[in-house]
C-alpha positions in Angstrom: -20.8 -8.4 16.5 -23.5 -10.5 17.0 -24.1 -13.5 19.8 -21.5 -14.2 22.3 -18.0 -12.9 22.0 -15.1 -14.9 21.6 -12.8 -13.0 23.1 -9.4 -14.9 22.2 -10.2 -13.3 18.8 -11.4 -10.4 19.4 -7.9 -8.3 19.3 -4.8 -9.3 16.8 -1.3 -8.2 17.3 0.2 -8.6 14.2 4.5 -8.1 15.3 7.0 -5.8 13.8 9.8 -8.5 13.8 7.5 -10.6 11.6 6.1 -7.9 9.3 10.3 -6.3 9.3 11.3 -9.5 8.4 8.7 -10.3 5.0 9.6 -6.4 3.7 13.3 -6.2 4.4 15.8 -7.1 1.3 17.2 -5.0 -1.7 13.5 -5.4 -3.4 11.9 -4.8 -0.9 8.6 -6.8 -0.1 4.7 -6.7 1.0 3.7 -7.7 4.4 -0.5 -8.9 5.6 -0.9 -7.7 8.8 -4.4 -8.6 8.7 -6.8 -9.7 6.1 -10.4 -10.2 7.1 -12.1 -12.6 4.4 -16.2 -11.9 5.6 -15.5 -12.3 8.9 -15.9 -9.3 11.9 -13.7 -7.2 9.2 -15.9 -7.6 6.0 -13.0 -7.8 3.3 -10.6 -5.9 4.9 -6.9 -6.0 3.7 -4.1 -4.3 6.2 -0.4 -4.8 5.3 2.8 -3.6 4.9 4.6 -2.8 1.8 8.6 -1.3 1.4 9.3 0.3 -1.7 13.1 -0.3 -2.5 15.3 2.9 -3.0 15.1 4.5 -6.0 12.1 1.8 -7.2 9.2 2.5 -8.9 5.9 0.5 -8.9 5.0 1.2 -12.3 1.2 2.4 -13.8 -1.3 0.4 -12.2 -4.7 0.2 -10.7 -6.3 -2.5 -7.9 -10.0 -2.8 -9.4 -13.2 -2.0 -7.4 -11.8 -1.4 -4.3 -10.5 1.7 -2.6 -6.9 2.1 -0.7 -5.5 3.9 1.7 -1.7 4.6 2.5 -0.1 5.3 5.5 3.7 6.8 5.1 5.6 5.5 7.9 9.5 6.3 6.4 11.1 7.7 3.2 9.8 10.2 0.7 7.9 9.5 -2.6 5.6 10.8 -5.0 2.7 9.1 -6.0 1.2 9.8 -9.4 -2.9 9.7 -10.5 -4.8 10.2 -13.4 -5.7 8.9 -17.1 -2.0 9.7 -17.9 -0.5 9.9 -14.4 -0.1 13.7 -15.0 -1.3 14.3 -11.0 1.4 13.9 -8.7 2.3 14.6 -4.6 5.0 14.3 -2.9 4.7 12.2 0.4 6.5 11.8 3.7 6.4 9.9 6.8 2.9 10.6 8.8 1.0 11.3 5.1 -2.0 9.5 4.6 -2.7 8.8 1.2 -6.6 7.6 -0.7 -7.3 5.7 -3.6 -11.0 5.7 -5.2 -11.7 2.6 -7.1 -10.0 2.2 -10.9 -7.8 5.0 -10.1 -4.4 4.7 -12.5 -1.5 5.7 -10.1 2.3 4.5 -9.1 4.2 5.1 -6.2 8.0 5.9 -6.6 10.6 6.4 -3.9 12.6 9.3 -4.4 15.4 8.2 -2.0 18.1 6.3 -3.6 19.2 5.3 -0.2 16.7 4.2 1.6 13.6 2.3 0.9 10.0 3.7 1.0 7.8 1.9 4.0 3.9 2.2 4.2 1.0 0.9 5.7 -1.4 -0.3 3.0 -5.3 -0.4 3.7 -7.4 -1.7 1.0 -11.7 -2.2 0.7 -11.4 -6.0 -0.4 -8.7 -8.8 0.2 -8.1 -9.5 -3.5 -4.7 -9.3 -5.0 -6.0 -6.9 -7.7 -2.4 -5.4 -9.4 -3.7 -4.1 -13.1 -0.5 -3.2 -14.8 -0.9 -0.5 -17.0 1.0 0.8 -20.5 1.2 4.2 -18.9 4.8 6.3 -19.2 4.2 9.5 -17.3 6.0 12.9 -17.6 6.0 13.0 -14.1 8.9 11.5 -14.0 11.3 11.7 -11.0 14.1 14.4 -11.4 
């Protein structure tokens, strides 16, 4: 930071109730906790997505910039590559990393209960590029 601080913005508490409340449903949902459009943060985006059980995102990829996961509940696989024929399983405390252009989909494997994770990505845009991808990583 340059020049005098402002220190009622210096820190941001973004609150569970509020970010529990935008994911929760049967579909579950996306949540910002923070998005930083050139300011102190450069283009950071920080949220919250729940992945509802048994859902899949589908092929996609977000663009130029890169994004990181964070598991905090459930258990899913996440599938990469040209033909989404990469795949890892992932559980709570997993950290996962998307490069830029990078085809992938996340899939919860619990038909129960939904998949929760803390999304990080380079860039505030809303970049979602479906893709006409069916993988034969299919869950089993």
């Amino acid at each position: 930071m340059t020049g005098p601080i402002d220190w009622r913005d210096a820190v941001r508490v973004a609150r569970a109730a509020e970010l529990n409340a935008a994911v929760a449903g049967p579909a579950g949902g996306r949540a910002t906790a923070f998005e930083f459009a050139g300011t102190g943060g450069a283009r950071t985006w920080i949220g919250r997505v729940a992945l509802a059980p048994g859902a899949r995102t589908g092929a996609h990829r977000h663009g130029l910039h890169e994004a990181v996961l964070f598991i905090i509940a459930g258990r899913g696989r996440i599938l990469w590559g040209e033909r989404l024929d990469y795949a890892a399983e992932v559980a709570p405390g997993d950290f996962v990393y998307f490069a830029p252009q990078v085809p992938h989909e996340e899939i919860n494997l619990d038909g129960m209960a939904p998949l929760e994770f803390v999304v990080v990505r380079s860039d505030g845009e809303r970049i979602f590029q479906p893709l006409d991808i069916v993988s034969e990583n299919s869950v089993t």
